[in-house]
C-alpha positions as CSV (number, residue, x, y, z in Angstrom):
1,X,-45.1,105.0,-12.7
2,X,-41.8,103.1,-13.6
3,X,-41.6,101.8,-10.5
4,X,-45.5,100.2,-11.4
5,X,-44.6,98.9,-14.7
6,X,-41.6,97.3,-13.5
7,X,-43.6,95.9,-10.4
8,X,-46.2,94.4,-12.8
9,X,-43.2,93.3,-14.8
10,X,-42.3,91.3,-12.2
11,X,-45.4,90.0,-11.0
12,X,-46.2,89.0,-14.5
13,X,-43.0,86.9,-14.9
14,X,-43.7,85.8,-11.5
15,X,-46.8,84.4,-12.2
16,X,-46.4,82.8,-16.0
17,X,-43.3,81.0,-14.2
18,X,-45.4,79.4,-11.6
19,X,-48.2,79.0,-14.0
20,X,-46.1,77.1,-16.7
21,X,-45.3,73.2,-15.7
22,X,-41.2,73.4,-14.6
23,X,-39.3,70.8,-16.9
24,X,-37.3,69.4,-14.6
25,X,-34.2,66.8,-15.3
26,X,-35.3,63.5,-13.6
27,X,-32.2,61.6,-13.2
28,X,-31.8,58.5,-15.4
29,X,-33.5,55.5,-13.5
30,X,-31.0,53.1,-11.9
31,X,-30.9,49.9,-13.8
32,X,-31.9,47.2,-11.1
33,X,-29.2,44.1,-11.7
34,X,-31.3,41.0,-10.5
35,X,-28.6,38.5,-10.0
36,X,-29.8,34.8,-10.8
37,X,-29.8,32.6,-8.2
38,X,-27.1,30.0,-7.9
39,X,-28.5,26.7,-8.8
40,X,-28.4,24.0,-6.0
41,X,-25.2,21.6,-6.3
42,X,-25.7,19.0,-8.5
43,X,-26.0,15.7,-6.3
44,X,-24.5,12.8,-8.5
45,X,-26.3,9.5,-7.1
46,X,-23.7,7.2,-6.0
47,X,-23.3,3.7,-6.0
48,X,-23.9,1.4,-2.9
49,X,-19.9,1.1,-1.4
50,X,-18.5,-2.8,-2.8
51,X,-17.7,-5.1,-0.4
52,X,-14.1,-5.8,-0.2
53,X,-13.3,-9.7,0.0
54,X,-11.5,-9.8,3.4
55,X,-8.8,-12.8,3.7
56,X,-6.4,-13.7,5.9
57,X,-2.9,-13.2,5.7
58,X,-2.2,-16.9,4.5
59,X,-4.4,-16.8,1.4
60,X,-5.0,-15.1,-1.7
61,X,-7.0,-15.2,-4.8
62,X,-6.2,-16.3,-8.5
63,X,-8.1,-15.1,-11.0
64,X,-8.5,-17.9,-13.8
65,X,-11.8,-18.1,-16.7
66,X,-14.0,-20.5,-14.3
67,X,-13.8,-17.3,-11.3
68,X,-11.8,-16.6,-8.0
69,X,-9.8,-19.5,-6.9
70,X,-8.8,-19.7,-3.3
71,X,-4.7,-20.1,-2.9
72,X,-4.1,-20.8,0.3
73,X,-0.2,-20.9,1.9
74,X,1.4,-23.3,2.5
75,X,-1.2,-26.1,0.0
76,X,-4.7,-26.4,-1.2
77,X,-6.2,-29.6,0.0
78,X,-5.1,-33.0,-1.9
79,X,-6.1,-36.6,-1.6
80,X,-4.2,-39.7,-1.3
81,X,-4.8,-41.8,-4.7
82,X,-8.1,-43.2,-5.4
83,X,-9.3,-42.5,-1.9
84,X,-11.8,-39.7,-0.4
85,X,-8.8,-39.4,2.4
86,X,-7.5,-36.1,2.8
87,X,-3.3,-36.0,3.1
88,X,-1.7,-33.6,5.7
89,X,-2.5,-30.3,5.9
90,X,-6.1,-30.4,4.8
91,X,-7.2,-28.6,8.5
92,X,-5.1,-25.6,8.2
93,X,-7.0,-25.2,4.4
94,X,-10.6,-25.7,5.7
95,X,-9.6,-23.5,8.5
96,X,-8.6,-21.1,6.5
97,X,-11.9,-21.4,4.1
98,X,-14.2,-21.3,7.3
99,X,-12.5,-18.0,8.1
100,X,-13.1,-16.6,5.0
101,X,-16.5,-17.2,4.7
102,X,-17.0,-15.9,8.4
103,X,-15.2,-12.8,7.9
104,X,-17.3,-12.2,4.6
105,X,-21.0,-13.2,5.5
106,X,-22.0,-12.9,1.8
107,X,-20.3,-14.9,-0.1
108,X,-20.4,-19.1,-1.1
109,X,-18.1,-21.2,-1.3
110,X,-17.9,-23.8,-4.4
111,X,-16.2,-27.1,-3.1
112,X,-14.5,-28.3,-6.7
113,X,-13.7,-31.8,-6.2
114,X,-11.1,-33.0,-8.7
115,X,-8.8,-36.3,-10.0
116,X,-5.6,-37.3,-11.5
117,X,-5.7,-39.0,-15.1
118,X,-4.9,-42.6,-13.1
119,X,-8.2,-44.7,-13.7
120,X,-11.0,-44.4,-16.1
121,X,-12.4,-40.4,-16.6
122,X,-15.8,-42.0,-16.6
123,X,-17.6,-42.7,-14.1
124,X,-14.0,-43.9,-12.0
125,X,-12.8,-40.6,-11.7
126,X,-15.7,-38.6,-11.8
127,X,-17.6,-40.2,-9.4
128,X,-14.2,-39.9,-7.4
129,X,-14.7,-36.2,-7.3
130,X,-18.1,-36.2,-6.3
131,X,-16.9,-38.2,-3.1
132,X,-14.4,-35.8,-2.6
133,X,-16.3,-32.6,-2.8
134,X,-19.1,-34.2,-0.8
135,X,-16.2,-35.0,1.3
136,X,-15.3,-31.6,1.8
137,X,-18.9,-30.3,2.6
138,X,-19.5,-32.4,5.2
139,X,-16.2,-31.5,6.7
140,X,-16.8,-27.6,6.7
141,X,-20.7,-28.6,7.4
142,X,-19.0,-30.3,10.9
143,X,-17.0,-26.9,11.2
144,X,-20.6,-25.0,11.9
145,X,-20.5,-23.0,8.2
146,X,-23.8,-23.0,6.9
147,X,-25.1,-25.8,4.4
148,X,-26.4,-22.7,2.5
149,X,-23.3,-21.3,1.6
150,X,-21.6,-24.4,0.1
151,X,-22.0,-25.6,-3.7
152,X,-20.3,-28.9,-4.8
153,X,-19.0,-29.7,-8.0
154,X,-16.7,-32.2,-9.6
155,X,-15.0,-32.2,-12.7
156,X,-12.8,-35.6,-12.7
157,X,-10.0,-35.8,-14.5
158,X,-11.4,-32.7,-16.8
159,X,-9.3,-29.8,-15.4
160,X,-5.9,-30.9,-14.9
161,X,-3.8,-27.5,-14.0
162,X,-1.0,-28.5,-11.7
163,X,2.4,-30.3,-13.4
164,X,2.1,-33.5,-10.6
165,X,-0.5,-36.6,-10.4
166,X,-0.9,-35.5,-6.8
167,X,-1.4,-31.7,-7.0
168,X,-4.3,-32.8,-9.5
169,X,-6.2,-35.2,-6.6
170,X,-7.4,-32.3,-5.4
171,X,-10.5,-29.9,-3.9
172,X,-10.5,-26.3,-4.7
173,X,-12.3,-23.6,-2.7
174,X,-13.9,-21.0,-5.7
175,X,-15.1,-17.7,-4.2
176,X,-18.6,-16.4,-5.1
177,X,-19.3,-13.4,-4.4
178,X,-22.3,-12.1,-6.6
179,X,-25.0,-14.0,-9.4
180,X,-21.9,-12.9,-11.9
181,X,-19.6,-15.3,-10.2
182,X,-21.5,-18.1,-10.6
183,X,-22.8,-17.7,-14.2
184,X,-18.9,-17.1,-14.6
185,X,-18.0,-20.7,-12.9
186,X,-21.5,-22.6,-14.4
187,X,-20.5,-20.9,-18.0
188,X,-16.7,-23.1,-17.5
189,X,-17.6,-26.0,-16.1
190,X,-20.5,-27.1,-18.6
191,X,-17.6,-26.9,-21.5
192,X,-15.1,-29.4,-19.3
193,X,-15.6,-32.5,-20.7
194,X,-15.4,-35.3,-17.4
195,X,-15.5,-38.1,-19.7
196,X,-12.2,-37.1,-22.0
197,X,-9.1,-39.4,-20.9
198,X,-6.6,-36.9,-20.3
199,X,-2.8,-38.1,-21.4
């Protein structure tokens, strides 16, 4: 009879354990790190590459407030006095212009006729200028450069920047390379007054 009590004992225990819901431990849940996505590289827009002016090795540029003035070694181009004649030299300069503009198809040229203070600024002298910048056109024109790229302009007596009579009866190549340049060179030239006497 002991052994039946204990045997229903059992079976009882038995029974309310599998009857009654087992608590079990669930482990913790795993938090899920969701890394973020690296953003795409931030593409910074940059600017069309500048053209380089490209000169030979027997010119350079100097910078002065009407734009890019063309020094070419071993003289710029000068005229005998009073005359549209060009004196020695003058082909090696307007070879030397030609090949810039070649080797840089986008710029123009501005052909800056100029005069010594000898003879009246106005109209002598000015009008001297004019004949020697249209001088100089038609001499790189006869050279095959393009009438296109050329601008004359003449300024008498009005911009006398060498020490001698005869460095001052001269032409002057001026570089343009962009709309800038030329507002630069029109924005000087209207101020130079071709009808002052110059002492």
């Amino acid at each position: 009879m002991k052994n039946l009590t204990l045997s229903i004992l059992f079976l009882s225990v038995f029974l309310i354990s599998c009857a009654a819901p087992q608590k079990r431990e669930e482990p913790a849940p795993t938090p899920v790190i969701v890394e973020a996505p690296e953003p795409p590289p931030v593409v910074k827009a940059t600017p069309p590459p500048v053209d380089v002016l490209k000169l030979p090795p027997n010119a350079t540029i100097r910078d002065t407030p009407r734009g890019k003035v063309l020094v070419i070694t071993p003289k710029i181009v000068h005229f005998y006095n009073a005359e549209t004649n060009m004196m020695s030299g003058y082909i090696k300069s307007f070879d030397v212009a030609k090949t810039i503009l070649d080797m840089n198809p986008s710029i123009k040229m501005v052909l800056e006729g100029n005069a010594n203070r000898l003879g009246e600024a106005y109209p002598y002298n000015y009008q001297l200028s004019v004949r020697r910048a249209d001088a100089s056109l038609n001499y790189l024109i006869n050279l095959g450069v393009d009438k296109k790229r050329l601008i004359t302009s003449a300024l008498g007596e009005g911009l006398p920047e060498y020490p001698t009579l005869e460095e001052n009866r001269r032409l002057e190549f001026i570089i343009i390379e962009n709309e800038n340049d030329l507002i630069k060179y029109n924005n000087f030239v209207k101020n130079v007054d071709i009808k002052k006497e110059v002492e």
